[in-house]
N, C-alpha and C positions, 0 to 999 in steps of 0.2 A: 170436350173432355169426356173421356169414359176408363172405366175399369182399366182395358188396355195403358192406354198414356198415362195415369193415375202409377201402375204395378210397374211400366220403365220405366218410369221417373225415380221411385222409389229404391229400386235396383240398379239407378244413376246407369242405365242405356240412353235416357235424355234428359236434357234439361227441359220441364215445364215452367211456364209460369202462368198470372192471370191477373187480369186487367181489373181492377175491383169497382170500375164504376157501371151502376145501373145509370135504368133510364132515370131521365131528370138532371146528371152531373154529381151523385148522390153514392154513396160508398156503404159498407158497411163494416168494413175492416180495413186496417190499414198492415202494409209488411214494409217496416222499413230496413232499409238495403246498409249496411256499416261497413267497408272495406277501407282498404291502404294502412298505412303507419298504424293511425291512431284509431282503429277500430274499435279496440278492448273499452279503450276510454270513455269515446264517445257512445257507444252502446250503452257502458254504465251510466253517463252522465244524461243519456233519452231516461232511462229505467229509474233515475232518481226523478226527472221533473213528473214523470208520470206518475213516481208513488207519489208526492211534495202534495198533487194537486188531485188526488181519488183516482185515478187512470189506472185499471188493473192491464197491464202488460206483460208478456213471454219474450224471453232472450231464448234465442234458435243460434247454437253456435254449427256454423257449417262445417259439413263432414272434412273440408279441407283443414280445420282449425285456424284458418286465415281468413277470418271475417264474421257476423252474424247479422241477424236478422230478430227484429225486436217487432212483434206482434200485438196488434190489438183491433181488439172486436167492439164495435157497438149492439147496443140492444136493440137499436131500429136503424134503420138507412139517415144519414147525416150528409148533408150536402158538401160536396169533395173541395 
């Protein structure tokens, strides 16, 4: 990953993505992936158990408007 692949991807010349486990089987963020029918729903219904239970989460609605991606970060590496 660098600058280059970073600027197409953003520019949608490619699709990137990234594998989010370090060493040990240990994560640090998670991106979850919402497509088909019921995406709108189910993205809300991730985005409610996350507020329900202290989980600060981001809805990423993709540039297609057919689908998103619901974001969350830890403060230290958590085992995947």
């Amino acid at each position: 990953m660098d600058d280059a692949v970073v600027g197409a991807h953003l520019s949608e010349r490619i699709t990137a993505g990234s594998c989010p486990l370090i060493d040990g089987d240990r994560c640090c963020f998670l991106a979850c992936d919402f497509d088909k029918g019921s995406w709108a729903l189910d993205a809300l219904a991730f985005l409610d158990v996350c507020n329900d239970v202290g989980v600060p989460a981001c809805l990423e609605r993709r540039h297609s408007g057919n689908g998103a991606h619901v974001w969350v970060f830890f403060d230290k590496p958590v085992e995947a």
